[in-house]
C-alpha positions as CSV (number, residue, x, y, z in Angstrom):
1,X,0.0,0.0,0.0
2,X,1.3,3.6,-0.8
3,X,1.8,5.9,2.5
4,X,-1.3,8.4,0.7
5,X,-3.8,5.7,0.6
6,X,-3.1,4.6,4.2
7,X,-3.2,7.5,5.4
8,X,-6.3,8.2,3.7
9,X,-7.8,5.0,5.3
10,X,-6.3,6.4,8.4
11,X,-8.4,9.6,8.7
12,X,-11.2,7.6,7.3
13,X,-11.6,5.5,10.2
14,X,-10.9,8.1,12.6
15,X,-14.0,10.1,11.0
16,X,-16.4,7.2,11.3
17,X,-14.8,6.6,15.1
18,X,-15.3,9.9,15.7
19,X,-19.1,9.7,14.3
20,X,-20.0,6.8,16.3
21,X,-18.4,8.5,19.9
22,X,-20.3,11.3,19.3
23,X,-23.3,9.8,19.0
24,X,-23.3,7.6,21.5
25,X,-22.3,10.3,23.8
26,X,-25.3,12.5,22.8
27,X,-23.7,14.9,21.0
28,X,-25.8,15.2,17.2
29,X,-24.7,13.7,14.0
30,X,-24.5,16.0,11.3
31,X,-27.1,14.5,9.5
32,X,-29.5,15.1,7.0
33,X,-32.8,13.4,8.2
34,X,-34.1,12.8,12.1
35,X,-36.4,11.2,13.9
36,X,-38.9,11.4,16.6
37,X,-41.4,9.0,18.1
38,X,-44.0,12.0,18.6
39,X,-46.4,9.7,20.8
40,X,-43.5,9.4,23.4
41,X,-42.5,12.8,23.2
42,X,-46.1,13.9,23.9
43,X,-46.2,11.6,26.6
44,X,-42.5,11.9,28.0
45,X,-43.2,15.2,28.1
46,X,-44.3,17.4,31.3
47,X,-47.1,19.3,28.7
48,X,-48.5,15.5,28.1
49,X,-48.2,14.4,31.4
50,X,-50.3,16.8,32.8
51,X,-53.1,16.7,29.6
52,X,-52.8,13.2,30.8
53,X,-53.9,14.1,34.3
54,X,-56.1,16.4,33.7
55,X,-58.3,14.3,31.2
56,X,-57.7,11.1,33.3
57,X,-59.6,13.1,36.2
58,X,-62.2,14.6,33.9
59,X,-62.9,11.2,32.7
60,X,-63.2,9.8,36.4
61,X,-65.3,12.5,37.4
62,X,-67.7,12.1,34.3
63,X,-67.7,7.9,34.9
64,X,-68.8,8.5,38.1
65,X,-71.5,11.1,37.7
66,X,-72.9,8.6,34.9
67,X,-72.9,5.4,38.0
68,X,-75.1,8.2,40.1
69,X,-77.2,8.6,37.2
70,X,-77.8,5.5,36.0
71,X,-78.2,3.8,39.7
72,X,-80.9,7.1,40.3
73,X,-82.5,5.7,36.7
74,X,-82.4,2.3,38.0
75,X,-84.2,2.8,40.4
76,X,-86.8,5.1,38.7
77,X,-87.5,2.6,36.7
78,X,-88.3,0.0,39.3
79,X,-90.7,2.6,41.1
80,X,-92.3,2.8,37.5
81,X,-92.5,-0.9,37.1
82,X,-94.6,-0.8,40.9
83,X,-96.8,2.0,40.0
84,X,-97.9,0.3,37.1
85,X,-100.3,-1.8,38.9
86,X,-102.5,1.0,40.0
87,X,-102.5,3.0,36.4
88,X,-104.0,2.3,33.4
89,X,-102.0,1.5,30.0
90,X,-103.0,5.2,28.9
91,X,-101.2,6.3,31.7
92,X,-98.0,3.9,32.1
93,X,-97.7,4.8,28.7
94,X,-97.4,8.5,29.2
95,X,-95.4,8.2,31.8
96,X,-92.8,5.8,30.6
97,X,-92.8,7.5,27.5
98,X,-91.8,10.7,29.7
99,X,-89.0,8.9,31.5
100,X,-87.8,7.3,28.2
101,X,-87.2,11.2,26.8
102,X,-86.2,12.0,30.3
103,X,-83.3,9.3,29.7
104,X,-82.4,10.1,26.1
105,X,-81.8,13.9,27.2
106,X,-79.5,13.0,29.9
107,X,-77.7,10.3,27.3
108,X,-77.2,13.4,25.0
109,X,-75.9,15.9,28.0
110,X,-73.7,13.1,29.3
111,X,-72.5,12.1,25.8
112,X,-72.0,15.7,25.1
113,X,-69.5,15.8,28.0
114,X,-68.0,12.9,26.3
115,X,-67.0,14.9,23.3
116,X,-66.1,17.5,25.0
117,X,-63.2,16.2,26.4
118,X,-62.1,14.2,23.5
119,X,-62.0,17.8,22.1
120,X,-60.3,19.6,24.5
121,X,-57.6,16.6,24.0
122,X,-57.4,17.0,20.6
123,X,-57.0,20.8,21.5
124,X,-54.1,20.4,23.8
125,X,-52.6,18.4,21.2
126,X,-52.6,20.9,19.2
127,X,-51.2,23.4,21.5
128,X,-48.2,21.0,21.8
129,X,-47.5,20.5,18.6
130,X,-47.3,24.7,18.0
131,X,-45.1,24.7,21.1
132,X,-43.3,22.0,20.1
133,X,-42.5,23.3,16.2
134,X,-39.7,25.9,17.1
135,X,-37.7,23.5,19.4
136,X,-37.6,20.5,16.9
137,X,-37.0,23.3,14.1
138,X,-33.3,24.2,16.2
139,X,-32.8,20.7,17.0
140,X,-32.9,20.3,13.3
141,X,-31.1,23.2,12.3
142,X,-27.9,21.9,15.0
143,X,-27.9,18.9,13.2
144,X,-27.6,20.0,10.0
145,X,-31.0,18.6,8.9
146,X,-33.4,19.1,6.0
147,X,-36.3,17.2,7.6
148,X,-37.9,15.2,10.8
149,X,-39.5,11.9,9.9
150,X,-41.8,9.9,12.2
151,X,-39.7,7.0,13.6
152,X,-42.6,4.7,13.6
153,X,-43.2,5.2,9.8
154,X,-39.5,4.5,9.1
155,X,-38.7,0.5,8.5
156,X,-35.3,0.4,9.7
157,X,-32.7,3.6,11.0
158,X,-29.8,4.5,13.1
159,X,-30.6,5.2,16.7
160,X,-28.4,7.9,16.6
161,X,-30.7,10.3,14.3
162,X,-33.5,9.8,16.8
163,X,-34.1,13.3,19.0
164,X,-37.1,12.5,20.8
165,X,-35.1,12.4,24.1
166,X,-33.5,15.6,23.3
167,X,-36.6,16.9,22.2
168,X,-38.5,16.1,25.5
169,X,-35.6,17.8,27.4
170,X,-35.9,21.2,25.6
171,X,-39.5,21.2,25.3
172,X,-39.8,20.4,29.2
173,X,-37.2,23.5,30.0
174,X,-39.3,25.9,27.1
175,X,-42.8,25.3,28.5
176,X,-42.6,23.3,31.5
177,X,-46.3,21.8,31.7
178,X,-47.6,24.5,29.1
179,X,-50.3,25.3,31.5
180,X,-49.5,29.2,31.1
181,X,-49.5,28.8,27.2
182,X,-52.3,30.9,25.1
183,X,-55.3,28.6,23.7
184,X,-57.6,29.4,21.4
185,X,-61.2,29.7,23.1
């Protein structure tokens, strides 16, 4: 071998050592695509933890206002079935036929509630994911990056272009819990 192409080989395995100690000591690859696994930073982060929270106790408290409700409608409906006895079918009718509205108004209200909290979810989502544009935008930019692809989506990668760590990190110090951030009403 001549001395030039040795040396050549030389640097070139330095470079690639010096690639692979970089990133496995956090420091970013110069790279031209990333990923993120945007489910785990949503929920690695301090902004999804406390959605998380927040919906979890809407949720319970909705669950158990609908046990109340459906053990008071329980038992409505088992006066009803006594009281039958001493009405006539004209009656009954009328006033099953007022309980059955009574209970398809209070499936509505209740389902409304449902919704709404599916929606305020989906809001705080996308709260995040403005919140969460400029940081992964400079994480990007540092590394030298053109774009951010979902790791999921992605069949096979280096572990090393992943930033979802890094990303939860600077989003946590940016916006904490994201509880003081502006949302639309």
């Amino acid at each position: 071998m001549t001395k030039a192409y040795t040396f050549t080989l030389a640097v070139l395995i330095f470079v690639i050592g010096t690639v692979f100690a970089s990133a496995q000591s956090g420091v970013r690859v110069i790279t031209p695509i990333l990923t993120i696994d945007s489910e785990r930073l949503y929920a690695g982060s301090s902004f999804g933890a406390r959605v998380a929270s927040e919906m979890e106790a809407d949720q319970s408290v909705l669950l158990a206002e609908n046990r109340k409700i459906e053990a008071e409608l329980a038992a409505e409906e088992k006066e009803l079935t006594e009281q039958r006895k001493n009405m006539t079918p004209e009656d009954f009718r009328a006033v099953a036929d007022a309980f059955d509205r009574r209970v398809q108004d209070i499936r509505r209200i209740q389902d409304t509630k449902a919704r709404s909290i599916g929606e305020r979810r989906e809001q705080e989502q996308a709260v995040f994911v403005q919140a969460a544009r400029p940081v992964l935008v400079e994480l990007m930019q540092e590394a030298g990056a053109s774009v951010i692809l979902e790791r999921r989506s992605i069949l096979a990668s280096n572990d090393s272009i992943d930033i979802t760590e890094q990303a939860i990190a600077r989003l946590n110090a940016a916006i904490g819990d994201g509880a003081q951030l502006q949302r639309d009403p």
